[in-house]
DRENPA-172980 format. One record per residue: residue in one letter; chain; y, x, z of N, C-alpha, C in turn. Coordinates in steps of 0.001 Angstrom, whole numbers, plus 500000, padded with zeros to 6 digits. Example, Ala and Ser with C-alpha at 12.3 -4.5 7.8 and 13.67 -1.06 7.14 Angstrom:
% DRENPA-172980
+------+-------+--------+--------+--------+--------+--------+--------+--------+--------+--------+
! resn ! chain !     nv !     nu !     nw !    cav !    cau !    caw !     cv !     cu !     cw !
+------+-------+--------+--------+--------+--------+--------+--------+--------+--------+--------+
!    a !     A ! 494310 ! 513190 ! 507800 ! 495500 ! 512300 ! 507800 ! 496700 ! 513200 ! 507800 !
!    s !     A ! 497750 ! 512850 ! 507080 ! 498940 ! 513670 ! 507140 ! 500030 ! 512900 ! 507870 !
+------+-------+--------+--------+--------+--------+--------+--------+--------+--------+--------+
This chain:
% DRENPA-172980
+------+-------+--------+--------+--------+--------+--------+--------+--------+--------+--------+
! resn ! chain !     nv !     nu !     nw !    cav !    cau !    caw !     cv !     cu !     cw !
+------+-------+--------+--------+--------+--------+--------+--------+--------+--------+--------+
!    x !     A ! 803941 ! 515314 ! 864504 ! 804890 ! 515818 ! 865484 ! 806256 ! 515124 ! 865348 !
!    x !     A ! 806624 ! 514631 ! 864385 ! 807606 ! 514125 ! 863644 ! 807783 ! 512703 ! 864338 !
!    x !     A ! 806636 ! 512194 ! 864516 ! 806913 ! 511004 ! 864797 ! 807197 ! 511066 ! 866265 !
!    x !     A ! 805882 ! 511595 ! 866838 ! 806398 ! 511964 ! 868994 ! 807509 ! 512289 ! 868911 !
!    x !     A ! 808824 ! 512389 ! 868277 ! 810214 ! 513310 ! 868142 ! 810854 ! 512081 ! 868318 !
!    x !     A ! 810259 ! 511443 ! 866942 ! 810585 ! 509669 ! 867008 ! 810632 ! 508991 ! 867839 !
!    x !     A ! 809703 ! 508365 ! 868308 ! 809270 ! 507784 ! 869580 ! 810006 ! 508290 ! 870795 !
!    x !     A ! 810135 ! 509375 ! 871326 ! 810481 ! 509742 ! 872112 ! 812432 ! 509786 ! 871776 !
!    x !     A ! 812566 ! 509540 ! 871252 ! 814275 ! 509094 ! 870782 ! 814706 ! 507867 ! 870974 !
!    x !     A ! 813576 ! 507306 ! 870128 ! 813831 ! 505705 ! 870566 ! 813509 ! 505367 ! 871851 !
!    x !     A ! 812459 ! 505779 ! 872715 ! 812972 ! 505208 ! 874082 ! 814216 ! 505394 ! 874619 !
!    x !     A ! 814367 ! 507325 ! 874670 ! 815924 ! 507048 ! 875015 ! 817059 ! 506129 ! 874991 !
!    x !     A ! 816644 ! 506018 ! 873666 ! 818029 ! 505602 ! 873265 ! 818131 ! 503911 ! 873859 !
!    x !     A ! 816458 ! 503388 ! 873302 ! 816546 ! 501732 ! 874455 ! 816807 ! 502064 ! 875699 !
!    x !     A ! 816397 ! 503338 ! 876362 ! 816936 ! 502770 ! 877445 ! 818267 ! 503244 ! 878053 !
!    x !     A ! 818806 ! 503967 ! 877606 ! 820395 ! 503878 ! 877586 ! 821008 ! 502603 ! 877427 !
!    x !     A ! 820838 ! 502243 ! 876294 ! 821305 ! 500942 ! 876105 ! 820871 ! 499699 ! 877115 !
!    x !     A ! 820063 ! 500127 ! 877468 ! 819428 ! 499003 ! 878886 ! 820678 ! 499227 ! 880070 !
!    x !     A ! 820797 ! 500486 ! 880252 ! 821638 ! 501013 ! 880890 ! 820191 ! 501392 ! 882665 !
!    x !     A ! 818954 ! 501515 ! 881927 ! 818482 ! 502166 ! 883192 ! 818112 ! 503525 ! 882993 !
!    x !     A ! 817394 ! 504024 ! 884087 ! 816846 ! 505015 ! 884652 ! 815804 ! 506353 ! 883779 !
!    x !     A ! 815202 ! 504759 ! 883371 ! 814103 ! 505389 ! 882248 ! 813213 ! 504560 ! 881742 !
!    x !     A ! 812304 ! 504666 ! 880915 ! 811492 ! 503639 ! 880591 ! 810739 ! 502445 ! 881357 !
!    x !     A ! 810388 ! 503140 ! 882591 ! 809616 ! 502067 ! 883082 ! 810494 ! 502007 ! 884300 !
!    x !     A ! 810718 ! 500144 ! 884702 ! 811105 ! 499925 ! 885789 ! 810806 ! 499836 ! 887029 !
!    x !     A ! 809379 ! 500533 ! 887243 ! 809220 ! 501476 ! 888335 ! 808921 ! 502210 ! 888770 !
!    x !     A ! 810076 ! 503556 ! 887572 ! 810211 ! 504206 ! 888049 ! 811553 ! 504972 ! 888896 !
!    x !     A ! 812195 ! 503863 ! 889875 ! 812915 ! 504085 ! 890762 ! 814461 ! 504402 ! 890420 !
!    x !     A ! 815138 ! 504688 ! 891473 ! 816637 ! 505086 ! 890724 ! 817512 ! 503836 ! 891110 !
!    x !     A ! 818478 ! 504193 ! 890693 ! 819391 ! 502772 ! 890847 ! 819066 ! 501570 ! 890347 !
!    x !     A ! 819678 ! 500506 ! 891194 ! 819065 ! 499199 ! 890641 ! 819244 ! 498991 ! 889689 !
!    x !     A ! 818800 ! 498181 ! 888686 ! 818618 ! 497673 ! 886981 ! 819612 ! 496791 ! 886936 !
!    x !     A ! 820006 ! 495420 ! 888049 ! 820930 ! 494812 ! 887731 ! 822267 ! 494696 ! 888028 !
!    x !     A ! 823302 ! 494985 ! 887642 ! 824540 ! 495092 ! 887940 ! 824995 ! 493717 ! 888841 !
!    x !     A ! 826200 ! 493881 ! 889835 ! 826395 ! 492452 ! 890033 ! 827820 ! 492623 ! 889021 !
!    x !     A ! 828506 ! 491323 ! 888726 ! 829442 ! 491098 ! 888283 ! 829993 ! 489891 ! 888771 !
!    x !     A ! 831882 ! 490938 ! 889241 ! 832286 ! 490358 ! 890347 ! 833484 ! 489369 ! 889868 !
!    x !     A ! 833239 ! 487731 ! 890611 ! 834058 ! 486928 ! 890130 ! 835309 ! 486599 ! 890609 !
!    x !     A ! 835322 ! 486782 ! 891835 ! 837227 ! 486739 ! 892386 ! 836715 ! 484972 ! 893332 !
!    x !     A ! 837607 ! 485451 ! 893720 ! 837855 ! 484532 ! 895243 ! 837783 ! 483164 ! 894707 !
!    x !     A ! 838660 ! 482142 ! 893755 ! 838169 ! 481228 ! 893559 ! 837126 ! 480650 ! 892969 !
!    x !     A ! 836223 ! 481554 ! 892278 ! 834747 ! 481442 ! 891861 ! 834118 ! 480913 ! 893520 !
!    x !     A ! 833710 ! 481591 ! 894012 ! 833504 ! 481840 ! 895476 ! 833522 ! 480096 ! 895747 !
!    x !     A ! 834783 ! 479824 ! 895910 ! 835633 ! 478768 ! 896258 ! 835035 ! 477677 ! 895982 !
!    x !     A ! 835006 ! 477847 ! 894407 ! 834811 ! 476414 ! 893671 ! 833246 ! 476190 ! 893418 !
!    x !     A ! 832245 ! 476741 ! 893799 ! 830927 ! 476997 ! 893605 ! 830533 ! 476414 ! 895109 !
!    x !     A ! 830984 ! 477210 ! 896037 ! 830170 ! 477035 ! 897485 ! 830682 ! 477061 ! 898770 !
!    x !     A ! 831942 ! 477788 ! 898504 ! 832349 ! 478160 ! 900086 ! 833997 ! 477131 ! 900166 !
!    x !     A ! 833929 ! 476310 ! 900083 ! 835228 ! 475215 ! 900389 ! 834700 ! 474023 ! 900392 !
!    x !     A ! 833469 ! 473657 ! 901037 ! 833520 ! 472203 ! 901449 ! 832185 ! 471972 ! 902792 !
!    x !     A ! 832464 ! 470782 ! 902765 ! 831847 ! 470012 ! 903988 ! 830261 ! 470729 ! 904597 !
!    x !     A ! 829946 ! 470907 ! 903571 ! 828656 ! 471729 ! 903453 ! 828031 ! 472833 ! 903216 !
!    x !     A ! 829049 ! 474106 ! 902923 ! 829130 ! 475476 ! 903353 ! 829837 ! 476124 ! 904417 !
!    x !     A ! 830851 ! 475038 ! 904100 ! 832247 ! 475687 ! 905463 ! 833421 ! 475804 ! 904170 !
!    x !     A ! 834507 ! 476160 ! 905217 ! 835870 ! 476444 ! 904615 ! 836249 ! 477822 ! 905243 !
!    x !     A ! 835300 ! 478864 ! 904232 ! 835189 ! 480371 ! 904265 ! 836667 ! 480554 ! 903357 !
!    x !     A ! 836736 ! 480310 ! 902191 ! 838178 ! 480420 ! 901356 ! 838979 ! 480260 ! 901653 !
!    x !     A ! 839224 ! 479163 ! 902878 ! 840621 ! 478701 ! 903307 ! 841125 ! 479356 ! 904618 !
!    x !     A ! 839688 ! 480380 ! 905334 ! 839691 ! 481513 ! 906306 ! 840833 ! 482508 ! 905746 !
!    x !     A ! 839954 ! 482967 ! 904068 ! 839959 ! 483811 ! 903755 ! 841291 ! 483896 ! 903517 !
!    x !     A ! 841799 ! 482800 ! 902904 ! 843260 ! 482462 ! 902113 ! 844268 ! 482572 ! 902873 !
!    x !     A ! 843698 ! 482375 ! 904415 ! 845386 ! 482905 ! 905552 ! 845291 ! 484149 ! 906048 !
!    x !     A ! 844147 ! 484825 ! 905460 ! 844116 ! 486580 ! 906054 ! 844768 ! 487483 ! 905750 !
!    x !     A ! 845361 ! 488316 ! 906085 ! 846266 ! 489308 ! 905649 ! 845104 ! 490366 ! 904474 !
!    x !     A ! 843420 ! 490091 ! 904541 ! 842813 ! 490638 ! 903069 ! 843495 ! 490110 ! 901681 !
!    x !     A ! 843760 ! 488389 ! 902212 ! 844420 ! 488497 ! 900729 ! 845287 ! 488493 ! 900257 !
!    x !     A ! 846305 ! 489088 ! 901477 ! 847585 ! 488991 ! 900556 ! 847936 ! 491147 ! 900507 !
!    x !     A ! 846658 ! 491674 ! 900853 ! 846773 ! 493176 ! 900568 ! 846840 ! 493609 ! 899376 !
!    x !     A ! 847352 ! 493032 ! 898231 ! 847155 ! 493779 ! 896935 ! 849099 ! 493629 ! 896680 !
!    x !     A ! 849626 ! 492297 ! 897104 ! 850405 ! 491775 ! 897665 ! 851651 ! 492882 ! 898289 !
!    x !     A ! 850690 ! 493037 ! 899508 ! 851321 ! 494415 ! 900421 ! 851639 ! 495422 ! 899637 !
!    x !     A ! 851286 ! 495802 ! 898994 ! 851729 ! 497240 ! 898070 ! 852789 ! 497431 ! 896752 !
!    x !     A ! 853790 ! 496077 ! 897041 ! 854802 ! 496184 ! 896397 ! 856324 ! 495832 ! 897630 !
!    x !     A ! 855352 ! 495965 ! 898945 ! 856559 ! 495806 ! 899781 ! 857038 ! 496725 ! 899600 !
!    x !     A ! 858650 ! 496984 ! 900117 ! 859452 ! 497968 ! 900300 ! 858776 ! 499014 ! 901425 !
!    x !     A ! 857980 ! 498327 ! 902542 ! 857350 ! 499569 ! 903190 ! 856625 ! 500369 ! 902603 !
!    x !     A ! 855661 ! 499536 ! 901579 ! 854430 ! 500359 ! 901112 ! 854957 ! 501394 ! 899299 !
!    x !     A ! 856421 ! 500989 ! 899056 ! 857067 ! 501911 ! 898174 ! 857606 ! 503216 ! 898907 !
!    x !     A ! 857774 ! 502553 ! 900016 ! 858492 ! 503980 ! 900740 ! 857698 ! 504925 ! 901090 !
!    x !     A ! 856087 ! 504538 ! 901496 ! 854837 ! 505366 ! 901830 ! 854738 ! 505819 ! 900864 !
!    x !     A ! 854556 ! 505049 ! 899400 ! 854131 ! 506056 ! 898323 ! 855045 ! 507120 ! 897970 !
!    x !     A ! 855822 ! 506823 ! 897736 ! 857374 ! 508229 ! 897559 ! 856845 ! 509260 ! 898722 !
!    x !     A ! 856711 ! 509316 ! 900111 ! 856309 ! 509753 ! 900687 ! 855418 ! 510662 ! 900742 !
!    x !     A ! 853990 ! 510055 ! 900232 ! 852782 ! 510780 ! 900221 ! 852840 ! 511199 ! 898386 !
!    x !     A ! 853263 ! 511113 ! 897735 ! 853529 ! 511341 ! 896297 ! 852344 ! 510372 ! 895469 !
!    x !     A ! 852167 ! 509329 ! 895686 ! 851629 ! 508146 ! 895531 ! 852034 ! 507240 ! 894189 !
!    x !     A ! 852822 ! 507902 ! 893407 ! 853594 ! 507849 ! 892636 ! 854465 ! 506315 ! 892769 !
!    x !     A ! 855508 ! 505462 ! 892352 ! 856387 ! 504669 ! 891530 ! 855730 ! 503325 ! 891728 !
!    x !     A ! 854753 ! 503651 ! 891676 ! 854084 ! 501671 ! 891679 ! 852425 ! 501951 ! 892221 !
!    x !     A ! 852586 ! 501803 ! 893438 ! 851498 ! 501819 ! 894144 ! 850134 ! 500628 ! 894111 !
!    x !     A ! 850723 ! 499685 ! 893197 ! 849957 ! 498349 ! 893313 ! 849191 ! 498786 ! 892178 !
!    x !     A ! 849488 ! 500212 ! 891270 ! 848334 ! 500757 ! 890414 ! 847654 ! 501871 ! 890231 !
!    x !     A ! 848146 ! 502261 ! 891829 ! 847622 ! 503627 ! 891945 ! 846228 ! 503635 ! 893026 !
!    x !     A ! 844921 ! 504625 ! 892189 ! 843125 ! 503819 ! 892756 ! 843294 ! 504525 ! 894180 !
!    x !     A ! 843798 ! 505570 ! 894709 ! 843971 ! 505906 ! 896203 ! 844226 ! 504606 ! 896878 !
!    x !     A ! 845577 ! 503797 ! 896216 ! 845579 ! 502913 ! 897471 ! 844774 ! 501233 ! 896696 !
!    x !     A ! 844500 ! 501324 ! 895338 ! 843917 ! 499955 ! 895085 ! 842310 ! 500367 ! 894963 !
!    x !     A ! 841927 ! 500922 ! 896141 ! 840724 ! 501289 ! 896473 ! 840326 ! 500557 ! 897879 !
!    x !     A ! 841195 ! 500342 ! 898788 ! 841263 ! 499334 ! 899430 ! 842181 ! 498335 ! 899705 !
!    x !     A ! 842901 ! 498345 ! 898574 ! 843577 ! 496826 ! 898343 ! 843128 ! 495899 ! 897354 !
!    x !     A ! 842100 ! 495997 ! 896781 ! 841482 ! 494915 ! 896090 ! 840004 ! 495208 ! 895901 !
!    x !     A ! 839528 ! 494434 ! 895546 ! 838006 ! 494754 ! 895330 ! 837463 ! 494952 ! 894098 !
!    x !     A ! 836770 ! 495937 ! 894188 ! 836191 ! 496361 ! 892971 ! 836833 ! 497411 ! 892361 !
!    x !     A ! 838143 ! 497986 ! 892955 ! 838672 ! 499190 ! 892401 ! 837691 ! 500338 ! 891651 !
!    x !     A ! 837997 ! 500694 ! 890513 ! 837272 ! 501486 ! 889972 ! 835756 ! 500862 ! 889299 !
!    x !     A ! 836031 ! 499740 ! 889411 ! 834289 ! 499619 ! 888478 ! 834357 ! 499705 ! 887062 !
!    x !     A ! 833742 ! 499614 ! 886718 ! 833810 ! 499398 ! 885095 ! 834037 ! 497586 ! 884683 !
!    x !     A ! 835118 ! 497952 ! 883678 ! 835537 ! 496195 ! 883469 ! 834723 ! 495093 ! 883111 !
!    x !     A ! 833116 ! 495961 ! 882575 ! 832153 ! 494912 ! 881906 ! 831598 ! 494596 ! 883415 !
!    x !     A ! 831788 ! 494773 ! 884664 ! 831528 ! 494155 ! 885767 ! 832332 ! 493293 ! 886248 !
!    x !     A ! 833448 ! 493181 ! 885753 ! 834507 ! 491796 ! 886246 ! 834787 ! 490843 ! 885334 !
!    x !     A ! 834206 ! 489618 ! 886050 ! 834041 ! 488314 ! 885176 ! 835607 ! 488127 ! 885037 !
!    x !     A ! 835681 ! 487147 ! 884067 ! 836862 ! 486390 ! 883500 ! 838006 ! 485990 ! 884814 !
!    x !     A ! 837199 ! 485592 ! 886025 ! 837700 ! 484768 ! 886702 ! 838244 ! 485636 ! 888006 !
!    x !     A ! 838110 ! 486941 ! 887976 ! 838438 ! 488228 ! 888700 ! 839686 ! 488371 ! 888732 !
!    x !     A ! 840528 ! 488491 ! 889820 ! 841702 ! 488720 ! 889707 ! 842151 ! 490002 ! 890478 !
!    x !     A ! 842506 ! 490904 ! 890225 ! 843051 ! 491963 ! 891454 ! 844066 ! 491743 ! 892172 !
!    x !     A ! 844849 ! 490771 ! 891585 ! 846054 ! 490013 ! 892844 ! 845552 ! 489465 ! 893751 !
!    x !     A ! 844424 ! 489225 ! 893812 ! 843921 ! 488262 ! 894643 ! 842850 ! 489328 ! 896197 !
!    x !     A ! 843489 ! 490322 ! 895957 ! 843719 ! 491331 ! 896946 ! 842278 ! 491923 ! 897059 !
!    x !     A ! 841581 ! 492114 ! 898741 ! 840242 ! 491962 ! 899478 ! 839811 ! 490761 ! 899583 !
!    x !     A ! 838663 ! 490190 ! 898280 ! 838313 ! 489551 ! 898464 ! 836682 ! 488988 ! 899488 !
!    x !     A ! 836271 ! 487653 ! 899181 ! 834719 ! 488002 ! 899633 ! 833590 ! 489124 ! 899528 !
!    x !     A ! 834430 ! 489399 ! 898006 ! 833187 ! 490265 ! 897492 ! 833373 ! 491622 ! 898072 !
!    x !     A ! 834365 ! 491628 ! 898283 ! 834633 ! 493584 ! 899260 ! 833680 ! 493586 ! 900060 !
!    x !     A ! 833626 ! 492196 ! 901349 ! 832419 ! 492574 ! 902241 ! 831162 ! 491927 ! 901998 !
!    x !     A ! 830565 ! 491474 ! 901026 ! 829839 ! 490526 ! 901098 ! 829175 ! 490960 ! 900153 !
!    x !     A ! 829357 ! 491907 ! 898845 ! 828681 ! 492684 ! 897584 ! 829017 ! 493552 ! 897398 !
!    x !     A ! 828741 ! 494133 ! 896655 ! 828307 ! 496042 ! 896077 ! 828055 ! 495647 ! 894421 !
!    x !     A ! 828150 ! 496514 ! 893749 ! 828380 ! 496868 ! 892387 ! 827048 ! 496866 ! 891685 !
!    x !     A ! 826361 ! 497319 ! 892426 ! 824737 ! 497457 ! 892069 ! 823645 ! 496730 ! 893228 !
!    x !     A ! 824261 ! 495747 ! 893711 ! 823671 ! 495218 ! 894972 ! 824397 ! 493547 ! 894827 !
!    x !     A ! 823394 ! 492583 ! 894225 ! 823787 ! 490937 ! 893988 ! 822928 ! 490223 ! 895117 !
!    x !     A ! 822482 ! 490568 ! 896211 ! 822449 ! 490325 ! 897295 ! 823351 ! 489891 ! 898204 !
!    x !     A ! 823820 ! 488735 ! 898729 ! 824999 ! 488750 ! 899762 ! 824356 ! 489384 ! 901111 !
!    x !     A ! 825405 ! 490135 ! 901538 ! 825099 ! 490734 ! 903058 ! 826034 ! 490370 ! 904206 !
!    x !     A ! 826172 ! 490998 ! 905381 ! 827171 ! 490891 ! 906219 ! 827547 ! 492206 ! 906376 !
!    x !     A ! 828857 ! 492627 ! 906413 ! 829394 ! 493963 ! 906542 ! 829069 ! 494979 ! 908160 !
!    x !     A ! 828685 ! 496022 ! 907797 ! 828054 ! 496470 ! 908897 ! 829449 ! 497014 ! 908856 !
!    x !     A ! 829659 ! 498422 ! 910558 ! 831359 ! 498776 ! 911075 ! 831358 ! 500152 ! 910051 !
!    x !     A ! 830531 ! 500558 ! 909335 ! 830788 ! 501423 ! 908234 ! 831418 ! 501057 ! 907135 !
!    x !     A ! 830976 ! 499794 ! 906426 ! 831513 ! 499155 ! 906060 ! 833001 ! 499047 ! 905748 !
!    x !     A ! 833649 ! 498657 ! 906912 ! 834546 ! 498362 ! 907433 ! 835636 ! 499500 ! 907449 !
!    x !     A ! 835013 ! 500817 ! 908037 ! 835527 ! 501810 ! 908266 ! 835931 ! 502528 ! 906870 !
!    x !     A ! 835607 ! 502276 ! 905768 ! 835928 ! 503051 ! 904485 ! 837154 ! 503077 ! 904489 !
!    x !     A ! 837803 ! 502077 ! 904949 ! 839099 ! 501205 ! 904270 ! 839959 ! 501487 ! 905643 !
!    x !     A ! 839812 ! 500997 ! 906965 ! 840308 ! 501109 ! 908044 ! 840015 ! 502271 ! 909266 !
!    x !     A ! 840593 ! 503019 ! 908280 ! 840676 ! 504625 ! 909028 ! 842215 ! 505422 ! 908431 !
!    x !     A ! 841827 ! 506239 ! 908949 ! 843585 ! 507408 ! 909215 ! 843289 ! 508311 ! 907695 !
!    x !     A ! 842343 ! 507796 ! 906665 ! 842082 ! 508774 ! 905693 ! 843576 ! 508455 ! 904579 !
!    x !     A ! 844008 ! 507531 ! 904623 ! 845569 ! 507450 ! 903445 ! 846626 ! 507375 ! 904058 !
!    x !     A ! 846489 ! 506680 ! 905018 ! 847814 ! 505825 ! 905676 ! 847588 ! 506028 ! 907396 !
!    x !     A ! 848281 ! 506230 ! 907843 ! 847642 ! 505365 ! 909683 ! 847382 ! 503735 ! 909928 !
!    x !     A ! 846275 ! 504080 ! 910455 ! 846022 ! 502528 ! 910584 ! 845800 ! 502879 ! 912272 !
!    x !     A ! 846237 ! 501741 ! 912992 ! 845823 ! 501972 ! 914293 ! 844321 ! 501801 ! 914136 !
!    x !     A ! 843528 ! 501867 ! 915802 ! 842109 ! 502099 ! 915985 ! 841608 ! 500619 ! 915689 !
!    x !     A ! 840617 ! 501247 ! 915161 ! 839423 ! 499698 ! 914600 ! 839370 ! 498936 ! 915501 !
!    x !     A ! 839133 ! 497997 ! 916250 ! 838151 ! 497244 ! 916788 ! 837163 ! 496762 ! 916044 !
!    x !     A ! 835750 ! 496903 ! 915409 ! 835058 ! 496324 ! 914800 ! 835090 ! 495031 ! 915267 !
!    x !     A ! 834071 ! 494642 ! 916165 ! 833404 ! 493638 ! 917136 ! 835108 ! 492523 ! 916839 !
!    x !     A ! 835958 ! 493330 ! 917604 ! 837436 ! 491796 ! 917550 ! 837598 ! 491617 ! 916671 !
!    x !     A ! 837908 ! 492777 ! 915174 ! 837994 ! 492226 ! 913806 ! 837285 ! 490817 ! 913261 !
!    x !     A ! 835937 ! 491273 ! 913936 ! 835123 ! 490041 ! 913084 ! 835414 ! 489204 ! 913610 !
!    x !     A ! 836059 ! 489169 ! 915032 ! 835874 ! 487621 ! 915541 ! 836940 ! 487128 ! 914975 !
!    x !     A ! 838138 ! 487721 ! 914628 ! 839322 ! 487697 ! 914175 ! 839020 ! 486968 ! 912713 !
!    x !     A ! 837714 ! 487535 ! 911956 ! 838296 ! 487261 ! 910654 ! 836859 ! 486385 ! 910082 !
!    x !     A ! 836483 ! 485815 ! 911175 ! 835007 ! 485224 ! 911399 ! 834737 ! 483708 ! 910348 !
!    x !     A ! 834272 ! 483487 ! 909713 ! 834053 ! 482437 ! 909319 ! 832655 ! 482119 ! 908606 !
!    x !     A ! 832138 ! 481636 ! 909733 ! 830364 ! 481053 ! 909530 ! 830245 ! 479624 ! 908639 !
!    x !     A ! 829395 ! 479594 ! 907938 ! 829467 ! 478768 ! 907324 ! 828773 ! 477346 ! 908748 !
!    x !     A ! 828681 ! 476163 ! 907890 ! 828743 ! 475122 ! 908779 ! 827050 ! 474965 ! 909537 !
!    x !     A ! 827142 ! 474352 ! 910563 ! 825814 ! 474020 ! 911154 ! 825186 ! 472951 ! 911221 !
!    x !     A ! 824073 ! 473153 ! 910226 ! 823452 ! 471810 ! 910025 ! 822529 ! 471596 ! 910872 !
!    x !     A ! 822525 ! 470059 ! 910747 ! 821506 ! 469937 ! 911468 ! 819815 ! 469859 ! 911259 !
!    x !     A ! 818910 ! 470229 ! 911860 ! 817563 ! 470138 ! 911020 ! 816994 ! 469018 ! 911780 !
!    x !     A ! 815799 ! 469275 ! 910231 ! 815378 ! 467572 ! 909866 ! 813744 ! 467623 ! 910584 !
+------+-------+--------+--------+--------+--------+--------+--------+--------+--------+--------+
C-alpha cells in the first residue's frame, strides 16, 4: 500500500513540474506548451522586415500600438489616472498595462530576454496567446478587449477600417 502512496506522489509531483494537467497528455485541459513571448524586434530580425516577408515592423513601428506603453506617461494619461484613482505612475499600473503592452500579467518565465514592455502593443498582442504558439489573425473580439468604454472612453470601434488602417500583409509571391 506503501508503495501505490509512492507512485501515486511521484506522478504528481512529475507532473507539476511538467507544469501539465495530469499524467497523460491526452488527457485534455490546457495546452502543454507555453508560447514565450519575444518583443517586436525578435519578430523583426527573424522574418518580418525584408524583401521576402514584407515590412510588417516598419507598419508596426509608425502605429500609435507602439508607441502605447509610451502614451501612459503623457500628461493626459497622468491626469486620467489621478482621476480614476489609477494611482502615480500609470505606465505600472496592470488595469492600464493590460492594454498597453503585451503580455501584461504573464508569468516572467514566458518573456524571452528580448521582450520589452516599452515597446508597447506589440505583434504578439494580435498575432499570439500565452498558451497558443500558433500565429493567427485577430478576430473583432479580439480587438474589442482593449478598445471599448471598459477603463477609459475610447470612441466606437470600427473593426473592418481599423484593419485596413493597420493592415500589413506580408509580400506576394509569385508561384512557380
Amino acid at each position: 500500500m506503501k508503495y501505490i502512496i509512492l507512485i501515486l506522489f511521484l506522478l504528481v509531483a512529475i507532473c507539476s513540474l511538467r507544469g501539465g494537467n495530469g499524467p497523460f497528455p491526452e488527457s485534455g485541459g490546457q495546452e502543454k506548451t507555453r508560447y514565450i513571448f519575444v518583443g517586436a524586434e525578435a519578430c523583426a530580425s527573424k522574418c518580418h522586415n525584408n524583401d521576402t516577408m514584407g515590412f510588417q515592423y516598419n507598419n508596426w513601428r509608425l502605429s500609435a500600438h507602439s508607441e502605447s506603453w509610451k502614451s501612459l506617461k503623457s500628461e493626459k494619461a497622468l491626469a486620467y489616472a489621478e482621476k480614476v484613482g489609477a494611482g502615480e505612475k500609470p505606465w505600472e499600473n496592470i488595469a492600464c498595462l493590460k492594454c498597453h503592452i503585451t503580455a501584461a500579467g504573464v508569468d516572467t518565465s514566458s518573456l524571452a530576454p528580448t521582450y520589452r514592455k516599452e515597446d508597447g502593443v506589440t505583434c504578439e498582442a494580435c498575432h499570439k496567446r500565452e498558451f497558443n504558439p500558433k500565429t493567427y489573425l485577430p478576430a473583432e473580439a479580439d480587438c474589442l478587449a482593449c478598445h471599448n468604454d471598459s477603463v477609459h472612453s475610447v470612441s466606437s470601434f470600427d473593426f473592418a477600417g481599423s484593419c485596413r488602417k493597420i493592415s500589413h500583409p506580408r509580400v506576394k509571391t509569385a508561384k512557380k
